[in-house]
N, C-alpha and C positions, 0 to 999 in steps of 0.2 A: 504494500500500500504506500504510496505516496501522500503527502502531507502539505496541500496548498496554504501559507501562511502571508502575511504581509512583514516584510524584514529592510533596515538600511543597507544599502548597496552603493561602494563608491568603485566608479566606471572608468573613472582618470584621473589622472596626475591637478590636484587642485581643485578640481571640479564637482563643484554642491554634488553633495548627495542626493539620492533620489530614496524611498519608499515604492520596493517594487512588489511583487507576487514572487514568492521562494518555492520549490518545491524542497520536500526534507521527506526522504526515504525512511522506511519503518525501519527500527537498528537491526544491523547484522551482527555476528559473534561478536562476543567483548564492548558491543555500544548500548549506548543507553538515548534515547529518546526523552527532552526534558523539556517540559511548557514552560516559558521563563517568564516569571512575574513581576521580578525588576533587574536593569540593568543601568549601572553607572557611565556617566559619557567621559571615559579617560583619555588623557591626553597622546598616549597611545594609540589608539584608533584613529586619532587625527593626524600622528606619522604615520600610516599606516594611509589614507588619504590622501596624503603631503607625497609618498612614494619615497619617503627616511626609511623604511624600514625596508621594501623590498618592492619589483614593479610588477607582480604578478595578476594585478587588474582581472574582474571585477573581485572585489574584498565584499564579502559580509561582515559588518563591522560589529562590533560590542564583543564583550569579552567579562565586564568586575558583574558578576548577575547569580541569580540565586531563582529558583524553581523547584517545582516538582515534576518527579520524573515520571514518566506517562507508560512506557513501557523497554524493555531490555530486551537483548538478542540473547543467543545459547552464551553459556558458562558463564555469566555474569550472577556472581552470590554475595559481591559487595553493597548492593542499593537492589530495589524494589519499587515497582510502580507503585506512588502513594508516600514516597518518602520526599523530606522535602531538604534540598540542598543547596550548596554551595560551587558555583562551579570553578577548575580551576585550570590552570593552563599548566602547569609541573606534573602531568600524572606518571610517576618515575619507574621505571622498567622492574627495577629491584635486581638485574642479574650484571649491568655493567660494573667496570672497573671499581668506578665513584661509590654506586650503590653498594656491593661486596666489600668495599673497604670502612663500613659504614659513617656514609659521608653522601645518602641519597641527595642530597638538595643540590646538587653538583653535576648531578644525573642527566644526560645529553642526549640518550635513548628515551626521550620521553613518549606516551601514547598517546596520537589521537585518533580520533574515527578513521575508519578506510574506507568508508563510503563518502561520496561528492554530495552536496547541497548544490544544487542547480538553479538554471533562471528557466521558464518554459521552454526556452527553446534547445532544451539541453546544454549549455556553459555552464560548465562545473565553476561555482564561485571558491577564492581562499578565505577561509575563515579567519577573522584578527585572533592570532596567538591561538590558531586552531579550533576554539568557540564559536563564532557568530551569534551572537545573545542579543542584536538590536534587532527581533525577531520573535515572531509569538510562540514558537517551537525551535529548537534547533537538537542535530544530532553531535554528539562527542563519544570517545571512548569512556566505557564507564568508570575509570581511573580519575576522570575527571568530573567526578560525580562526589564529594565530601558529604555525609549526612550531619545534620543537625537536628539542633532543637528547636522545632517549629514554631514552637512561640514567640520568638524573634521577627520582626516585618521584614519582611524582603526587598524592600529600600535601603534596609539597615545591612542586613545580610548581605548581600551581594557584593559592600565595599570590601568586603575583608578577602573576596577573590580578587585583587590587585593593588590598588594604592594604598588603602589601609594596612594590608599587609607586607605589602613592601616597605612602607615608615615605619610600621610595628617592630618588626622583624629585623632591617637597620639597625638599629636601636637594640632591641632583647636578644638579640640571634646572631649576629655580625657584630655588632659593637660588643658586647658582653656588658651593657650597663649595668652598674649593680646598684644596692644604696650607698649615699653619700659620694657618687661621682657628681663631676660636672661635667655638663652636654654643652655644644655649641651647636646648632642646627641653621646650615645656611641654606634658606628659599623654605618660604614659610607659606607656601601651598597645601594640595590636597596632602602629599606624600612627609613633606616635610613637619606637616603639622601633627601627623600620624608620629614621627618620631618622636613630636616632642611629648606627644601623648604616650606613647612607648617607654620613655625614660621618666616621665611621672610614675607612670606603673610601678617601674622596676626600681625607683626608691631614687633616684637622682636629685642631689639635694642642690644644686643650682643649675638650670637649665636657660641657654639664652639664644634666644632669637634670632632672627638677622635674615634681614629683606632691604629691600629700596623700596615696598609699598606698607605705606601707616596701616593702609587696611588688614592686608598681611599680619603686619607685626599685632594687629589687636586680636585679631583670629590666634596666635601662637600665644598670647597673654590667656585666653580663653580654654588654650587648652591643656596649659601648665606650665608655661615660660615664667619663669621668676625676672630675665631680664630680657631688653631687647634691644636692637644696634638699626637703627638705620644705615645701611651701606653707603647713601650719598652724601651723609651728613659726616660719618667718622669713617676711624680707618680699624676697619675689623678686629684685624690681629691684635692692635693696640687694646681698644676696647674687650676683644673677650679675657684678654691678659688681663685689664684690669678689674674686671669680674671676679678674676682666678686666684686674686694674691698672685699676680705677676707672672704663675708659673704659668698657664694657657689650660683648653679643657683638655680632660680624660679621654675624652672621643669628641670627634668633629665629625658631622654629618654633612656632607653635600648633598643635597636635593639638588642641585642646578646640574653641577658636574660640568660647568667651563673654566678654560685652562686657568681664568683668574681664582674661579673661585676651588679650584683644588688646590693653586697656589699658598691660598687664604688657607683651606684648612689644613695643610702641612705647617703652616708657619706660625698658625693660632693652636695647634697644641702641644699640650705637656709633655717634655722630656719623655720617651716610650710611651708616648700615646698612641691613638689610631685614630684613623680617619679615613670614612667609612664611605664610598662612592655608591649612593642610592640614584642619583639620577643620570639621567641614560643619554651618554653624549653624541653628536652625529657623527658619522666616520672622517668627516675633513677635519674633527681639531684634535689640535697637538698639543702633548705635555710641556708648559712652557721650559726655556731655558734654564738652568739655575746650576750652581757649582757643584757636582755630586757628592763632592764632601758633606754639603748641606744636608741633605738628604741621608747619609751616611750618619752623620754626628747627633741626628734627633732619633736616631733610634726607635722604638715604634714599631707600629705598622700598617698600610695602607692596603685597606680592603675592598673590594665591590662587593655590594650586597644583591645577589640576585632573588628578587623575588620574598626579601628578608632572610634568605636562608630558612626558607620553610619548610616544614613538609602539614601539607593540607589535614591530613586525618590525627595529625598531634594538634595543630594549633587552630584552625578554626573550630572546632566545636569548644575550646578552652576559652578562645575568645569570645564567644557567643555568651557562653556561663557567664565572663566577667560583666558583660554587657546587659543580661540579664539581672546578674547583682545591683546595678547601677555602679561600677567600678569604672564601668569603660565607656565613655559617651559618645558611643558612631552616633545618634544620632543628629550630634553640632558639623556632619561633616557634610549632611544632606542641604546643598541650597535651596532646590529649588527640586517639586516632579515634573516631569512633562510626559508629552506621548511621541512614537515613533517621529511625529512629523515636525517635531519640534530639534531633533537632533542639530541640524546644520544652525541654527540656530544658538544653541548651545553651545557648539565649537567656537562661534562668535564669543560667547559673554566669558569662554575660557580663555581665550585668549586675552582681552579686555582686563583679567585676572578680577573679574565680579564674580566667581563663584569657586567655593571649594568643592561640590559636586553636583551638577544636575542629574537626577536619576529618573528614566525612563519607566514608567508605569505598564505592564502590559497585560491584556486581558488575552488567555492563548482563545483559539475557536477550538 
Protein backbone atom coordinates (compact mmCIF):
# COMPACT_ATOMS: atom_id res chain seq x y z
CA UNK A 1 0.00 0.00 0.00
CA UNK A 2 1.11 3.29 -0.69
CA UNK A 3 0.44 6.29 1.51
CA UNK A 4 -0.66 9.62 -0.23
CA UNK A 5 0.24 12.54 2.27
CA UNK A 6 0.94 16.26 1.88
CA UNK A 7 4.83 17.00 2.88
CA UNK A 8 7.63 20.12 2.34
CA UNK A 9 9.64 19.46 -0.78
CA UNK A 10 12.66 21.75 -1.80
CA UNK A 11 13.21 21.25 -5.67
CA UNK A 12 16.46 23.78 -5.82
CA UNK A 13 19.24 25.25 -4.84
CA UNK A 14 17.55 28.57 -2.99
CA UNK A 15 14.29 28.10 -4.19
CA UNK A 16 10.95 28.48 -1.61
CA UNK A 17 9.67 25.40 -0.89
CA UNK A 18 6.63 24.19 -2.03
CA UNK A 19 4.00 21.68 -0.08
CA UNK A 20 3.52 18.88 -2.57
CA UNK A 21 1.53 15.38 -2.50
CA UNK A 22 4.24 12.46 -1.11
CA UNK A 23 3.68 9.06 -1.70
CA UNK A 24 5.30 6.85 1.58
CA UNK A 25 5.22 3.08 0.93
CA UNK A 26 3.95 0.60 3.72
CA UNK A 27 7.55 -0.27 5.75
CA UNK A 28 9.57 -3.15 4.58
CA UNK A 29 11.92 -5.31 6.83
CA UNK A 30 13.44 -3.32 9.70
CA UNK A 31 11.17 0.06 8.90
CA UNK A 32 8.67 1.59 10.77
CA UNK A 33 5.89 3.69 9.20
CA UNK A 34 5.21 6.94 11.65
CA UNK A 35 2.27 9.76 11.52
CA UNK A 36 4.28 12.70 12.61
CA UNK A 37 2.53 15.04 14.82
CA UNK A 38 5.05 17.75 15.29
CA UNK A 39 8.19 18.66 13.73
CA UNK A 40 10.61 21.43 14.60
CA UNK A 41 11.83 23.94 11.60
CA UNK A 42 15.83 23.42 12.17
CA UNK A 43 18.26 25.33 10.65
CA UNK A 44 19.49 22.38 9.06
CA UNK A 45 16.91 21.75 6.65
CA UNK A 46 17.55 25.09 5.45
CA UNK A 47 21.34 23.99 4.54
CA UNK A 48 19.82 21.34 3.30
CA UNK A 49 17.75 23.88 0.91
CA UNK A 50 20.69 26.33 0.62
CA UNK A 51 22.53 22.95 -1.08
CA UNK A 52 25.47 23.33 2.26
CA UNK A 53 24.90 20.06 2.84
CA UNK A 54 24.68 18.09 -0.40
CA UNK A 55 22.89 18.61 -4.19
CA UNK A 56 20.82 15.80 -4.33
CA UNK A 57 17.46 17.61 -5.09
CA UNK A 58 14.21 17.08 -4.52
CA UNK A 59 14.85 16.93 -0.39
CA UNK A 60 11.81 16.13 1.83
CA UNK A 61 12.69 18.37 4.49
CA UNK A 62 12.04 18.04 8.41
CA UNK A 63 13.94 15.99 10.53
CA UNK A 64 13.67 17.34 15.03
CA UNK A 65 9.69 15.42 15.02
CA UNK A 66 8.14 13.05 17.38
CA UNK A 67 4.94 10.76 16.34
CA UNK A 68 3.26 7.62 16.49
CA UNK A 69 4.01 4.84 14.68
CA UNK A 70 1.38 3.48 12.42
CA UNK A 71 2.75 0.24 11.51
CA UNK A 72 6.35 -1.99 11.15
CA UNK A 73 7.72 -4.22 8.57
CA UNK A 74 9.14 -8.08 9.45
CA UNK A 75 11.71 -8.33 12.45
CA UNK A 76 11.15 -5.11 13.89
CA UNK A 77 10.50 -5.94 18.01
CA UNK A 78 11.91 -2.60 19.10
CA UNK A 79 8.53 -0.17 18.75
CA UNK A 80 4.99 -1.18 17.97
CA UNK A 81 2.05 0.49 16.04
CA UNK A 82 0.46 2.63 18.82
CA UNK A 83 3.76 3.76 20.52
CA UNK A 84 4.49 7.18 20.42
CA UNK A 85 8.12 8.42 19.64
CA UNK A 86 10.87 10.36 19.00
CA UNK A 87 12.52 10.21 15.87
CA UNK A 88 16.12 10.27 15.29
CA UNK A 89 18.77 10.57 12.66
CA UNK A 90 21.86 8.36 14.63
CA UNK A 91 20.16 4.99 14.48
CA UNK A 92 23.77 3.05 15.15
CA UNK A 93 24.55 -0.26 13.57
CA UNK A 94 25.99 -1.80 16.95
CA UNK A 95 28.57 -4.05 14.94
CA UNK A 96 31.08 -1.31 13.44
CA UNK A 97 34.53 -0.44 14.65
CA UNK A 98 33.13 2.71 16.93
CA UNK A 99 30.03 0.71 18.13
CA UNK A 100 32.22 -2.61 19.30
CA UNK A 101 34.66 -0.50 20.89
CA UNK A 102 31.86 0.81 22.89
CA UNK A 103 31.82 4.29 21.66
CA UNK A 104 28.30 3.89 19.42
CA UNK A 105 27.76 7.60 19.09
CA UNK A 106 30.68 7.70 16.69
CA UNK A 107 28.82 5.15 14.62
CA UNK A 108 29.19 5.98 10.78
CA UNK A 109 27.16 2.77 9.73
CA UNK A 110 24.14 4.32 10.65
CA UNK A 111 20.30 2.83 9.59
CA UNK A 112 17.85 4.25 7.48
CA UNK A 113 14.89 3.10 5.48
CA UNK A 114 15.70 1.37 2.13
CA UNK A 115 12.79 2.16 0.68
CA UNK A 116 12.35 5.68 -1.49
CA UNK A 117 9.47 8.22 -0.50
CA UNK A 118 8.42 9.59 -3.82
CA UNK A 119 6.61 12.41 -5.79
CA UNK A 120 3.72 10.92 -8.04
CA UNK A 121 5.44 10.64 -10.69
CA UNK A 122 7.98 8.28 -9.29
CA UNK A 123 11.28 10.62 -8.17
CA UNK A 124 12.50 9.20 -5.37
CA UNK A 125 12.90 12.30 -2.85
CA UNK A 126 16.31 12.43 -0.13
CA UNK A 127 15.04 12.73 3.05
CA UNK A 128 16.98 15.62 5.51
CA UNK A 129 19.37 13.51 7.74
CA UNK A 130 17.38 10.44 6.31
CA UNK A 131 13.73 11.49 8.09
CA UNK A 132 11.57 13.60 6.10
CA UNK A 133 9.15 14.78 9.15
CA UNK A 134 7.62 18.10 7.29
CA UNK A 135 5.08 15.55 6.40
CA UNK A 136 1.88 13.93 7.77
CA UNK A 137 3.54 10.24 7.57
CA UNK A 138 7.00 9.55 6.78
CA UNK A 139 8.95 6.03 6.43
CA UNK A 140 12.49 5.60 8.58
CA UNK A 141 14.25 2.42 9.78
CA UNK A 142 12.89 1.45 12.95
CA UNK A 143 16.25 2.37 14.73
CA UNK A 144 15.20 5.41 14.38
CA UNK A 145 12.11 5.16 16.13
CA UNK A 146 13.06 6.12 20.26
CA UNK A 147 9.84 5.23 22.56
CA UNK A 148 8.75 7.56 25.01
CA UNK A 149 6.49 8.73 27.59
CA UNK A 150 3.49 9.87 25.92
CA UNK A 151 2.48 12.27 28.07
CA UNK A 152 4.99 14.79 26.86
CA UNK A 153 3.21 17.13 23.78
CA UNK A 154 4.88 16.55 20.64
CA UNK A 155 5.88 20.01 20.12
CA UNK A 156 7.99 19.49 23.05
CA UNK A 157 9.05 16.08 22.17
CA UNK A 158 10.29 16.21 18.88
CA UNK A 159 13.08 19.11 19.97
CA UNK A 160 15.09 16.69 21.69
CA UNK A 161 15.42 14.62 18.12
CA UNK A 162 18.12 17.42 17.17
CA UNK A 163 18.84 20.98 18.51
CA UNK A 164 17.99 20.37 21.99
CA UNK A 165 19.88 17.46 21.98
CA UNK A 166 22.69 18.42 20.36
CA UNK A 167 23.19 21.64 23.05
CA UNK A 168 22.04 19.16 25.80
CA UNK A 169 24.59 16.77 24.93
CA UNK A 170 27.58 19.49 24.15
CA UNK A 171 27.34 20.23 27.35
CA UNK A 172 26.59 16.77 29.58
CA UNK A 173 28.19 14.25 26.88
CA UNK A 174 31.11 16.17 25.02
CA UNK A 175 31.88 18.72 27.48
CA UNK A 176 31.66 16.42 30.65
CA UNK A 177 30.17 19.50 32.67
CA UNK A 178 29.92 18.75 36.13
CA UNK A 179 28.84 20.85 39.29
CA UNK A 180 30.67 23.94 40.03
CA UNK A 181 32.24 24.22 36.57
CA UNK A 182 32.14 27.31 34.59
CA UNK A 183 30.59 27.36 30.95
CA UNK A 184 31.10 29.88 28.40
CA UNK A 185 28.51 29.22 25.41
CA UNK A 186 29.07 31.23 22.28
CA UNK A 187 25.80 31.83 19.94
CA UNK A 188 22.83 31.90 22.13
CA UNK A 189 20.23 30.29 19.69
CA UNK A 190 18.01 27.38 19.53
CA UNK A 191 21.34 24.88 20.11
CA UNK A 192 23.32 27.06 22.16
CA UNK A 193 20.70 27.93 24.59
CA UNK A 194 20.07 24.11 24.97
CA UNK A 195 23.69 24.14 26.31
CA UNK A 196 23.23 26.54 28.55
CA UNK A 197 20.33 24.67 29.75
CA UNK A 198 22.51 21.55 29.64
CA UNK A 199 25.06 22.90 32.04
CA UNK A 200 22.26 24.30 34.43
CA UNK A 201 21.30 20.77 34.72
CA UNK A 202 24.41 19.38 35.29
CA UNK A 203 25.34 21.70 38.30
CA UNK A 204 27.49 24.46 36.47
CA UNK A 205 27.84 27.16 38.86
CA UNK A 206 28.73 30.05 36.50
CA UNK A 207 27.40 29.93 33.15
CA UNK A 208 27.84 32.93 30.42
CA UNK A 209 26.42 33.92 27.59
CA UNK A 210 27.78 35.42 24.42
CA UNK A 211 25.92 36.70 21.25
CA UNK A 212 25.89 40.13 19.20
CA UNK A 213 21.92 40.00 19.79
CA UNK A 214 20.31 41.52 23.39
CA UNK A 215 17.40 39.35 22.31
CA UNK A 216 19.74 36.25 22.38
CA UNK A 217 21.50 37.10 25.23
CA UNK A 218 17.95 37.42 27.26
CA UNK A 219 16.78 34.13 25.85
CA UNK A 220 20.24 32.57 27.49
CA UNK A 221 19.51 34.72 30.97
CA UNK A 222 16.14 32.76 30.67
CA UNK A 223 17.55 29.63 30.52
CA UNK A 224 20.22 29.76 33.11
CA UNK A 225 23.20 32.13 32.18
CA UNK A 226 24.35 33.64 35.29
CA UNK A 227 26.39 36.16 32.84
CA UNK A 228 26.30 37.60 29.58
CA UNK A 229 28.87 39.36 26.89
CA UNK A 230 27.65 41.12 24.19
CA UNK A 231 30.24 40.33 21.33
CA UNK A 232 30.03 43.98 19.65
CA UNK A 233 30.29 45.75 22.63
CA UNK A 234 33.46 43.64 24.48
CA UNK A 235 36.15 41.58 23.74
CA UNK A 236 35.17 37.94 24.61
CA UNK A 237 38.10 36.22 25.94
CA UNK A 238 38.67 39.39 28.17
CA UNK A 239 35.21 39.26 29.54
CA UNK A 240 34.63 35.50 30.08
CA UNK A 241 38.21 35.78 31.83
CA UNK A 242 36.94 38.14 33.83
CA UNK A 243 33.92 36.02 34.88
CA UNK A 244 36.41 33.33 35.71
CA UNK A 245 38.84 35.00 38.30
CA UNK A 246 41.12 35.56 35.24
CA UNK A 247 41.63 31.87 34.66
CA UNK A 248 38.99 31.42 31.41
CA UNK A 249 35.94 28.69 31.60
CA UNK A 250 36.16 24.84 32.19
CA UNK A 251 34.50 24.32 28.64
CA UNK A 252 33.79 26.71 25.98
CA UNK A 253 30.90 25.85 23.61
CA UNK A 254 30.73 27.09 20.20
CA UNK A 255 27.27 27.09 18.72
CA UNK A 256 28.46 29.40 15.65
CA UNK A 257 31.78 27.22 14.97
CA UNK A 258 33.43 30.38 12.62
CA UNK A 259 37.15 30.47 12.41
CA UNK A 260 36.74 33.71 14.86
CA UNK A 261 34.77 32.23 17.11
CA UNK A 262 36.65 28.87 17.68
CA UNK A 263 39.55 31.28 17.87
CA UNK A 264 37.57 32.90 20.81
CA UNK A 265 36.99 29.68 22.41
CA UNK A 266 40.47 28.25 22.43
CA UNK A 267 41.69 31.58 23.91
CA UNK A 268 38.71 32.09 26.51
CA UNK A 269 39.42 28.88 28.28
CA UNK A 270 41.12 27.51 31.30
CA UNK A 271 44.47 26.11 31.30
CA UNK A 272 43.40 22.19 30.09
CA UNK A 273 40.06 23.04 29.36
CA UNK A 274 37.96 22.10 26.35
CA UNK A 275 36.07 23.44 23.94
CA UNK A 276 33.43 21.82 22.49
CA UNK A 277 32.50 22.43 18.44
CA UNK A 278 28.58 22.06 18.45
CA UNK A 279 27.85 24.13 15.40
CA UNK A 280 28.35 22.92 12.03
CA UNK A 281 30.67 24.86 9.82
CA UNK A 282 30.52 25.10 5.93
CA UNK A 283 33.35 23.31 4.03
CA UNK A 284 35.03 26.66 2.74
CA UNK A 285 36.22 27.85 6.28
CA UNK A 286 39.54 27.46 7.80
CA UNK A 287 41.19 27.19 11.19
CA UNK A 288 42.45 30.58 11.45
CA UNK A 289 46.26 31.07 11.78
CA UNK A 290 47.89 31.05 15.17
CA UNK A 291 51.46 29.87 16.50
CA UNK A 292 51.16 26.15 17.23
CA UNK A 293 52.95 26.57 20.22
CA UNK A 294 49.71 28.39 21.36
CA UNK A 295 47.68 25.73 20.96
CA UNK A 296 50.29 23.26 22.35
CA UNK A 297 50.88 25.27 25.74
CA UNK A 298 46.82 25.49 26.78
CA UNK A 299 46.79 22.03 26.95
CA UNK A 300 43.18 20.90 26.84
CA UNK A 301 41.08 19.71 24.45
CA UNK A 302 39.17 20.58 21.59
CA UNK A 303 36.15 18.52 20.79
CA UNK A 304 33.15 18.34 18.01
CA UNK A 305 30.16 17.27 19.47
CA UNK A 306 28.05 15.31 17.03
CA UNK A 307 24.61 15.06 17.70
CA UNK A 308 25.62 15.80 21.67
CA UNK A 309 27.25 12.46 21.71
CA UNK A 310 24.17 10.72 22.14
CA UNK A 311 22.61 7.73 21.99
CA UNK A 312 18.77 8.15 21.45
CA UNK A 313 17.32 5.10 23.63
CA UNK A 314 19.67 6.21 26.89
CA UNK A 315 18.95 9.99 26.79
CA UNK A 316 15.68 10.81 25.31
CA UNK A 317 13.23 9.06 27.40
CA UNK A 318 15.71 10.55 30.44
CA UNK A 319 15.15 13.62 29.18
CA UNK A 320 11.43 13.59 28.71
CA UNK A 321 11.33 12.30 32.65
CA UNK A 322 13.35 15.49 33.58
CA UNK A 323 10.87 17.53 31.58
CA UNK A 324 8.02 15.92 32.99
CA UNK A 325 9.41 16.61 36.45
CA UNK A 326 9.58 20.29 35.56
CA UNK A 327 13.49 20.15 35.70
CA UNK A 328 13.86 20.75 32.06
CA UNK A 329 11.85 23.55 30.40
CA UNK A 330 11.76 22.48 26.33
CA UNK A 331 8.84 24.20 26.44
CA UNK A 332 10.64 28.05 26.53
CA UNK A 333 12.22 26.67 23.26
CA UNK A 334 8.96 26.51 21.21
CA UNK A 335 8.35 30.14 19.58
CA UNK A 336 5.83 29.86 17.74
CA UNK A 337 3.38 26.42 15.88
CA UNK A 338 2.40 26.68 12.51
CA UNK A 339 1.32 24.33 9.72
CA UNK A 340 3.03 22.75 6.61
CA UNK A 341 2.56 25.98 4.74
CA UNK A 342 3.91 28.09 6.88
CA UNK A 343 7.56 26.59 6.66
CA UNK A 344 9.34 28.89 4.10
CA UNK A 345 8.09 31.34 6.01
CA UNK A 346 9.63 30.37 9.15
CA UNK A 347 13.00 29.97 7.58
CA UNK A 348 12.42 33.64 7.16
CA UNK A 349 11.92 34.62 10.97
CA UNK A 350 15.20 32.04 11.58
CA UNK A 351 17.15 33.64 9.84
CA UNK A 352 16.00 37.29 11.07
CA UNK A 353 17.01 35.22 14.43
CA UNK A 354 13.01 36.04 15.91
CA UNK A 355 12.69 32.64 16.93
CA UNK A 356 14.35 29.91 18.94
CA UNK A 357 11.91 27.26 17.29
CA UNK A 358 8.82 27.38 15.19
CA UNK A 359 7.39 23.90 15.35
CA UNK A 360 5.08 22.59 12.73
CA UNK A 361 1.67 21.07 13.84
CA UNK A 362 0.43 18.14 11.93
CA UNK A 363 -2.63 16.27 11.61
CA UNK A 364 -1.51 12.65 9.73
CA UNK A 365 -4.92 11.42 7.27
Amino acid sequence: MVHEVRAVVARGKGAPVTVETVQVPDPGPGEALVAVQACGVCRTDLHYRQCGINDEFPFLLGHEAAGVVEAVGDGVATVAPGDFVILNWRAVCGVCRACRRGKPWYCFNTHNAAQSMTLPDGTALSPALGIGAFAEKTLVHSGQCTKVNPAIPPEVAGLLGCGVMAGLGAAINTGGVTRGDSVAVIGCGGVGNAAIAGARLAGATTIIGIDVDPGKLQWAIDFGATHTVNARESDVVEAVRGYTGGFGADVVIDAVSQPETWQQGLLARDLAGTVVMVGVPTPDLMVPEMPLVQLYSRGGAIKPAWYGDCLPERDFPMLVELHLQGRLPLEKFVSETITLDDVEAAFDKMERGEVLRSVVLLRSS
